[in-house]
C-alpha positions as CSV (number, residue, x, y, z in Angstrom):
1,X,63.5,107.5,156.9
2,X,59.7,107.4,155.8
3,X,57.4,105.2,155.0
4,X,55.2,104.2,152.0
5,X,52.9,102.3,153.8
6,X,50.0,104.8,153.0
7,X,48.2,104.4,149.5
8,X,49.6,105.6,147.2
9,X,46.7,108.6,146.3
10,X,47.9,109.6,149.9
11,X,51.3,110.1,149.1
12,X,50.1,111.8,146.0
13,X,47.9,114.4,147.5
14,X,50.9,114.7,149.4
15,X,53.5,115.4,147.4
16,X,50.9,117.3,144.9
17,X,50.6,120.0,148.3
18,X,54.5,119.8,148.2
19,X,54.9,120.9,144.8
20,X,52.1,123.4,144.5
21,X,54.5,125.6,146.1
22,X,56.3,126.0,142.4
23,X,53.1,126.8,140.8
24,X,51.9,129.3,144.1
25,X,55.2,131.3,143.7
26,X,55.7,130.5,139.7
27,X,59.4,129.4,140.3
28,X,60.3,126.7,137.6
29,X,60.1,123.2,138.8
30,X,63.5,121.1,137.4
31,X,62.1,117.5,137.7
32,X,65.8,116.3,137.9
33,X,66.1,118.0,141.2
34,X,63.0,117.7,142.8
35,X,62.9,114.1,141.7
36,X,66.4,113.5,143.3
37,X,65.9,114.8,146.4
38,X,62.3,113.1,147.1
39,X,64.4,109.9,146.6
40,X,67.2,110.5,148.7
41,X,64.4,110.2,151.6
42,X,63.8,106.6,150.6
43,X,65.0,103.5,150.7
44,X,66.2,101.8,147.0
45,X,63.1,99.5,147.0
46,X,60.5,102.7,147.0
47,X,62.7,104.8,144.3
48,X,60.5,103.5,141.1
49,X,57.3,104.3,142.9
50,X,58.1,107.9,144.2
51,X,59.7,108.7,140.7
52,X,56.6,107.8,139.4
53,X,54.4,110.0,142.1
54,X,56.3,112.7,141.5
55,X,56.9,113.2,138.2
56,X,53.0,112.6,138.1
57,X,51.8,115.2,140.2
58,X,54.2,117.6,138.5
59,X,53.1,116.9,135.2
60,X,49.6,118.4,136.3
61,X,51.0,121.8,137.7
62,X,52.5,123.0,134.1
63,X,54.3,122.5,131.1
64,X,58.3,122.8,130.1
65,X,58.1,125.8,127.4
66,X,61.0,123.9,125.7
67,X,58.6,120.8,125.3
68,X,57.4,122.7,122.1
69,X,60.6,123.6,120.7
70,X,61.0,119.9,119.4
71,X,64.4,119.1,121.0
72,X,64.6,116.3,123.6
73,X,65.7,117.3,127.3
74,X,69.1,116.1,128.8
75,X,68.9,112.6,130.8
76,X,69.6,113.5,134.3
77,X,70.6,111.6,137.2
78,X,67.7,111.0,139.9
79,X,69.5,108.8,142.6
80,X,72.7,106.8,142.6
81,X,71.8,103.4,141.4
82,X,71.7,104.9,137.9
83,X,68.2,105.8,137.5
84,X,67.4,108.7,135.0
85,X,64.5,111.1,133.7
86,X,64.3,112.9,130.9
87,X,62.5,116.5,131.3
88,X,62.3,119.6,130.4
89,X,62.0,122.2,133.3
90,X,58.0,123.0,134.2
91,X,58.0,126.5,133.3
92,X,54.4,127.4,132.7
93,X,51.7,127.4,134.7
């Protein structure tokens, strides 16, 4: 299991190299996904703040085309304590 004992604008150039992968190949990044699998590396207590470090760093890589449309996105399931995010999948680059 890993550790989040390094700061946290460690673990975000970190996981920013992680996901410039989507952007480097254009594949669409589903934040649902990506989101749930960062946290099934973590213990419960860390969930909130890798959520929150991901869904950061992949806000900077693109947009969700469908953000325009108007329409919310689906609530999707991020780890099994209940947790949800709400995002359309980045799409544009």
């Amino acid at each position: 299991m890993k550790s989040l004992t390094r700061s946290a604008s460690n673990w975000a150039a970190i996981i920013e190299e992680q996901l410039a992968i989507y952007k480097t190949r254009q594949t669409p990044l589903d934040l649902g996904l990506v989101v749930r699998e960062y946290l099934a590396q973590y213990p419960r207590a860390r969930h909130f703040d890798v959520a929150r470090i991901v869904i950061d760093q992949a806000v900077r890589l693109g947009v969700a085309q469908a953000d325009f449309t108007g329409l919310p996105a689906k609530w999707q399931p991020i780890n099994d304590y209940g947790a949800k995010v709400q995002a359309h999948v980045i799409d544009k680059y």
